[in-house]
C-alpha positions as CSV (number, residue, x, y, z in Angstrom):
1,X,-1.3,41.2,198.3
2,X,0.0,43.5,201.1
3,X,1.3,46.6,200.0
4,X,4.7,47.5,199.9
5,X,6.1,50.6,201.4
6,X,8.6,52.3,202.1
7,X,6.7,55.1,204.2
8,X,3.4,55.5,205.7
9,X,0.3,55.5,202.6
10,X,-2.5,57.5,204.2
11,X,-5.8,57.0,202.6
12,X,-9.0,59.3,203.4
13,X,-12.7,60.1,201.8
14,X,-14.5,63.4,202.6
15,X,-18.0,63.6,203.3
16,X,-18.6,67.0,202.4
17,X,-21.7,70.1,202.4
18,X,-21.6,70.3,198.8
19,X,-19.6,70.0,196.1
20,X,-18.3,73.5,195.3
21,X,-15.2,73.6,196.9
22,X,-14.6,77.3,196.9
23,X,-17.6,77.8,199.8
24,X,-18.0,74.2,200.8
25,X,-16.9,72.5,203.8
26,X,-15.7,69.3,205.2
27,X,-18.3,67.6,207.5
28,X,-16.9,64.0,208.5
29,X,-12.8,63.1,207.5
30,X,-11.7,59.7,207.7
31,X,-7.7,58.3,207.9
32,X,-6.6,55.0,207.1
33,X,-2.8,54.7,207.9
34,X,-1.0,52.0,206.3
35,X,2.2,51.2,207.6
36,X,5.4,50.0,206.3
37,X,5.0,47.5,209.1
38,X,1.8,46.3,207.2
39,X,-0.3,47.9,210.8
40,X,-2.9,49.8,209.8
41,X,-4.7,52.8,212.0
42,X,-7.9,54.3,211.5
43,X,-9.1,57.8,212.7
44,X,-12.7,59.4,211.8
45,X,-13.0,62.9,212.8
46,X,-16.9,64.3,212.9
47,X,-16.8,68.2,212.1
48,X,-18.9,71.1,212.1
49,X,-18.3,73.3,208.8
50,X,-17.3,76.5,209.7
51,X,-17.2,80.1,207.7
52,X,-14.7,81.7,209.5
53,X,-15.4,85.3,208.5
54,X,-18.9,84.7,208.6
55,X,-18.5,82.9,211.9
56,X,-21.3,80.7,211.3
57,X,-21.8,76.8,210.5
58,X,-21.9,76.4,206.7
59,X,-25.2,74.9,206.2
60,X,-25.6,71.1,204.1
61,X,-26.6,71.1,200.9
62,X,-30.3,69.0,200.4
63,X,-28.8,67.0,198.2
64,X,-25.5,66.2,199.8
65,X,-27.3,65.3,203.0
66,X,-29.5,63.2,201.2
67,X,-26.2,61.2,200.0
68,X,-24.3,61.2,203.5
69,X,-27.2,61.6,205.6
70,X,-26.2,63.7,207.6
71,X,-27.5,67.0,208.9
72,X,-27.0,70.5,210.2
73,X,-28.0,70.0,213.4
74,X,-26.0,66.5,214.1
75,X,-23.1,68.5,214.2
76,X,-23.6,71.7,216.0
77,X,-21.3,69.6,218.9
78,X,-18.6,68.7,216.8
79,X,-15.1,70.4,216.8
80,X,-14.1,73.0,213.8
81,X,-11.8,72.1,211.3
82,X,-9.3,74.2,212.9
83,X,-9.8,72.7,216.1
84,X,-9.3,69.0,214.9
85,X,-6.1,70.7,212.4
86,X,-3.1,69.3,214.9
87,X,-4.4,66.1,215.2
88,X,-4.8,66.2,211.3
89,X,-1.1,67.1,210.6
90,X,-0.1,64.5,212.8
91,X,-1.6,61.9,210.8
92,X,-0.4,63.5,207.3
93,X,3.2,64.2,208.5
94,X,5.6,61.7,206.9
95,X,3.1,59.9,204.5
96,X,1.8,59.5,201.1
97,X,-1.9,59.3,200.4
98,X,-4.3,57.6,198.2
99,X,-8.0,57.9,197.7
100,X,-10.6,57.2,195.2
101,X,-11.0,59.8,192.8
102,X,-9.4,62.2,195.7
103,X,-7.4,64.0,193.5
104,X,-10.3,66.0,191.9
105,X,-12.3,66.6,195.1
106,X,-11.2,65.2,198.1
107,X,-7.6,66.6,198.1
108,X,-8.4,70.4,196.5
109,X,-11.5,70.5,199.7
110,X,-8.9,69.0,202.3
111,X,-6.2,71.9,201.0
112,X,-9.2,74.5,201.4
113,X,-10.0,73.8,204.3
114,X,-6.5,74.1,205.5
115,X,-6.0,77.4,203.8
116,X,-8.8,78.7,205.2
117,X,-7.3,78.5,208.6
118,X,-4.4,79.8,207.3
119,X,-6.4,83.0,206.1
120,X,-8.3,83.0,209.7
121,X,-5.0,83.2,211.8
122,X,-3.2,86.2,209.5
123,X,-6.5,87.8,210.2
124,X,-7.0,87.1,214.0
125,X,-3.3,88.5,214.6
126,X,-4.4,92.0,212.8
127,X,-7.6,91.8,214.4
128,X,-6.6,90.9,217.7
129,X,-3.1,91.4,219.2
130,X,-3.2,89.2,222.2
131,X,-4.0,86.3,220.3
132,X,-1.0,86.6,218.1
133,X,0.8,83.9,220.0
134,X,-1.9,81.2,219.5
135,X,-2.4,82.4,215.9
136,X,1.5,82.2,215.0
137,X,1.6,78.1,216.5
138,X,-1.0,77.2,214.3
139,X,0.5,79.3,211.1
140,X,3.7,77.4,212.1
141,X,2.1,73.7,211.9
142,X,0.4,74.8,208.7
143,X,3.8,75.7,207.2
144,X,4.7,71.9,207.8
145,X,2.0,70.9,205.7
146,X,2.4,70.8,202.0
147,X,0.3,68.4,200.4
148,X,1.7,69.3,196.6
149,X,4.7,67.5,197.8
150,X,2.8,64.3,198.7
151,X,2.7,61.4,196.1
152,X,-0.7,61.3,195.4
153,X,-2.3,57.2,194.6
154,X,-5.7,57.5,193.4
155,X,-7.7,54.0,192.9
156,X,-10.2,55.2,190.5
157,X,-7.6,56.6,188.3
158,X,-5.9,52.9,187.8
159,X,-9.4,51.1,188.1
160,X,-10.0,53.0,184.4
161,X,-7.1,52.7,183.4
162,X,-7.0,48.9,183.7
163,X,-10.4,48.9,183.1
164,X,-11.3,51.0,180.6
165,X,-14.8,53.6,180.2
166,X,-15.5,52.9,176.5
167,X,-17.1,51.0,174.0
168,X,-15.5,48.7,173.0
169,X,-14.4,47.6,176.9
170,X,-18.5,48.1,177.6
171,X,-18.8,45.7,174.2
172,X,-16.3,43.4,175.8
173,X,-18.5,43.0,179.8
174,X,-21.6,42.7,178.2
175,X,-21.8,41.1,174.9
176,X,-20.3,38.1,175.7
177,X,-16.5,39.1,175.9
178,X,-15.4,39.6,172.5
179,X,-14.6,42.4,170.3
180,X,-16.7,44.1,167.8
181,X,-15.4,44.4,163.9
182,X,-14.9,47.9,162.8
183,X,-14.8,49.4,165.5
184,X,-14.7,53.9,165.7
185,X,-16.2,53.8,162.6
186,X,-19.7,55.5,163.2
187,X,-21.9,52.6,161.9
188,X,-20.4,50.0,164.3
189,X,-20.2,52.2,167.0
190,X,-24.0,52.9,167.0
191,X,-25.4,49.3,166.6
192,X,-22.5,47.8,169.3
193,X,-24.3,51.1,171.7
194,X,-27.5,49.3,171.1
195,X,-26.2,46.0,171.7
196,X,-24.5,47.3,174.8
197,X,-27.9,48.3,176.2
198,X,-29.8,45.6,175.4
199,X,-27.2,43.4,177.4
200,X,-27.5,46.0,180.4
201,X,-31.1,45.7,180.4
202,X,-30.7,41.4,180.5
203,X,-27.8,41.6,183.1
204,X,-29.7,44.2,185.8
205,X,-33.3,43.3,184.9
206,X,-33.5,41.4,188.7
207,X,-32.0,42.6,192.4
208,X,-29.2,40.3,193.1
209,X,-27.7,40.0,197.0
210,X,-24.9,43.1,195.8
211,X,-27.0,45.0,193.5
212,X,-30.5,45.5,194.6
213,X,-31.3,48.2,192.1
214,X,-33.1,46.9,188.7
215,X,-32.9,48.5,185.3
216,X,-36.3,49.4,183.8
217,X,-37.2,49.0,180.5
218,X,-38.3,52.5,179.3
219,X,-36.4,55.3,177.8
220,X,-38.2,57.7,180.8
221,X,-36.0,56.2,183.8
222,X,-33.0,54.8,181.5
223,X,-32.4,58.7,180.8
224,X,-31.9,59.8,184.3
225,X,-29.6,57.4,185.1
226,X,-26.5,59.4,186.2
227,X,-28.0,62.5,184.7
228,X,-26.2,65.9,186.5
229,X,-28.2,69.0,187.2
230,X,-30.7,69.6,183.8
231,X,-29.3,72.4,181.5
232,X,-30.9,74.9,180.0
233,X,-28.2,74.9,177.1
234,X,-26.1,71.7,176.1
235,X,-22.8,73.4,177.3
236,X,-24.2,73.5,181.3
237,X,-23.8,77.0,181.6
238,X,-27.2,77.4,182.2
239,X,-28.8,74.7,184.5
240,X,-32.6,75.0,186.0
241,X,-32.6,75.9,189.9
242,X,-35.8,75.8,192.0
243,X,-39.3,76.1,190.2
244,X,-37.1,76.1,187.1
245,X,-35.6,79.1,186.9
246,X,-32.6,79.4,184.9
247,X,-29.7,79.7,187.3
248,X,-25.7,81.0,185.8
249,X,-23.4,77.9,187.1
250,X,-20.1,79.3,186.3
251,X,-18.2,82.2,186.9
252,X,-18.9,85.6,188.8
253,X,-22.2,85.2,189.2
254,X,-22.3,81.3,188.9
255,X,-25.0,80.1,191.7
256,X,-27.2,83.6,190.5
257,X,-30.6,83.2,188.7
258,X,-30.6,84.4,184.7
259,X,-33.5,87.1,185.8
260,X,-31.4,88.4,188.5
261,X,-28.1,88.7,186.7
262,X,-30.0,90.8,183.8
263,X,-32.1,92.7,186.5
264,X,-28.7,94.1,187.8
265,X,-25.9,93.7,185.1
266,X,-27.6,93.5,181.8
267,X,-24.1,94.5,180.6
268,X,-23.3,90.4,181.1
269,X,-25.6,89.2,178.4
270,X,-23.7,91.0,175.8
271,X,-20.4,90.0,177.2
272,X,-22.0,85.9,176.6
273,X,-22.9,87.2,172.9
274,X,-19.1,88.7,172.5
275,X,-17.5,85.6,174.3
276,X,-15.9,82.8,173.3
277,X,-19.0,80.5,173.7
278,X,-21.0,77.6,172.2
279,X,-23.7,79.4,169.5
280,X,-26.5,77.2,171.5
281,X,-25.4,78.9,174.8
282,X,-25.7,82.4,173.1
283,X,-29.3,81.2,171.6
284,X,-30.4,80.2,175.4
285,X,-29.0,83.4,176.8
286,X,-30.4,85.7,174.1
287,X,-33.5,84.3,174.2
288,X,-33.9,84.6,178.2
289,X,-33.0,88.0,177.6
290,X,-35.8,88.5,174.8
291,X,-38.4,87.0,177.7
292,X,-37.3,89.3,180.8
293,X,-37.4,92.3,178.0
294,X,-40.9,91.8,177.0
295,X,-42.0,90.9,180.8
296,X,-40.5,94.3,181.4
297,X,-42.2,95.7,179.1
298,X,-45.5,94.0,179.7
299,X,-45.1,95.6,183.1
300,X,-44.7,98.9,182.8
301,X,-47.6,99.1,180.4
302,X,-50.2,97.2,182.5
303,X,-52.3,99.3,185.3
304,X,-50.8,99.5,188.7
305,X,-52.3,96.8,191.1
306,X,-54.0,97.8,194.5
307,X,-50.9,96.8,196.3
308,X,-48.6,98.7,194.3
309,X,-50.7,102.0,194.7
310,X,-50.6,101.5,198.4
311,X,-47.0,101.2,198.3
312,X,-47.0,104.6,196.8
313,X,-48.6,106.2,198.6
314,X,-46.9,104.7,201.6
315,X,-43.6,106.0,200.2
316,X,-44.6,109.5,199.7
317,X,-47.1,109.6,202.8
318,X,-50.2,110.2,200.5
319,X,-48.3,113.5,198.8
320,X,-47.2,113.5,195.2
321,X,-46.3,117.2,195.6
């Protein structure tokens, strides 16, 4: 069915650095322009992510490269966001947009990205005078933009709501299309979950021509399926980094080892123990502060290493006195 409208429906995707979109940036932008006139234009801009105070390309996450594929270095060519920003406003003026599950990520990283330009230009005029003129044009087109005004369509948002995320719609694909009896009581729940994954485990045993992926039998890879980053506590305030080290992932020092937040603001860990937290995240902060304690400790009262005694003596060029 062709859509009907009464203006221009512009949908985009973002491939992206990362997904933090306070200090990621956008790395390829795609437009798909529906017309009223049912013509549809496409435009796909390549870009190289830019920190603009920093003035240096934002580098691709491992993991967000490994999903896009691409990499720093294929887009040390490409224009900045700010340089591709006209064309951009072009394509946005006089349009709705849709997307799939844009709303949480695509749209907020698109809107950062903008305002990041914006923050660049009032900047650039302080900083330097005779570019005032250049700077003011492109805080004028930005002014044009406001995407809080735009109706916003997002395709994920009616595929679950049509198509439900639960049990009993899970119940319903795999088990043969019917209902189960009792259901949200706790007992049905659990055995339909078991059913549910016996079915999954009949349905994707064999690659099929759309779906060349299997589903193994054993509790080992079922569990990573869709797993996120693994948590130290159950809340995900505490996920393990490289080597496993604890690392903070919200907040002020979210990105920040545990070791190195306690090293330098030990102050934190009794904030956690005061805050309005989960008792489990307390426990897992408590008891990483308990382990860099009696490191500490362990430290101070073990002999000084070779190294360490050449370092002092470095520092104090072989005097004490």
């Amino acid at each position: 069915m062709e859509l009907n409208l009464e203006k221009p429906l512009l949908f985009f995707d973002i491939e992206s650095t990362g997904l933090n979109i306070a200090t990621d940036g956008i790395i390829e932008l795609s437009f798909v322009k529906a017309m009223p006139d049912h013509e549809v234009k496409i435009k796909t801009w390549k870009i190289k992510p830019w920190d603009y105070a920093k003035r240096a390309q934002i580098p691709i996450n491992p993991q967000a490269s490994e999903v896009n594929g691409v990499k720093d270095e294929d887009l040390l060519d490409c224009p900045k966001f700010i340089d591709v920003l006209p064309e951009v406003a072009e394509w946005l003026e006089g349009s709705d947009l849709a997307g799939f599950n844009s709303q949480k990520f695509d749209l907020p990283l698109l809107a950062e990205e903008i305002e990041r330009v914006r923050a660049y230009c009032i900047r650039r005029k302080e900083e330097k005078p005779e570019s005032a003129q250049k700077a003011d044009e492109m805080l004028s087109l930005i002014e044009k933009i406001d995407l809080h005004s735009c109706r916003m369509v997002d395709v994920q948002n009616i595929y679950h709501h049509f198509e439900p995320r639960n049990l009993r719609a899970a119940y319903r694909f795999y088990c043969g299309g019917r209902d189960f009896e009792n259901a949200h009581t706790a007992e049905a729940d659990t055995v339909a979950t078991m059913e549910v994954l016996k079915s999954q485990l009949d349905r994707y045993k064999e690659p099929t021509e759309y779906q060349q992926e299997v589903l193994h039998n054993d509790v080992e890879s079922l569990s990573k399926i869709g797993a996120r980053n693994r948590t130290v506590d159950f809340a995900g305030r505490l996920i393990y980094g490289e080597n496993d080290e604890p690392v903070i992932s919200f907040g002020k020092h979210k990105g920040k080892t545990a070791r190195e937040v306690w090293e330098n603001e030990p102050s934190y860990y009794a904030w956690i123990e005061g805050g309005d937290f989960t008792l489990d995240t307390k426990q897992q902060f408590a008891r990483l502060k308990a382990q860099f304690q009696k490191e500490h400790k362990e430290a101070l009262n073990r002999p000084a290493t070779d190294d360490e005694l050449k370092g002092l003596a470095s520092k104090f060029n072989g005097r004490l006195f």
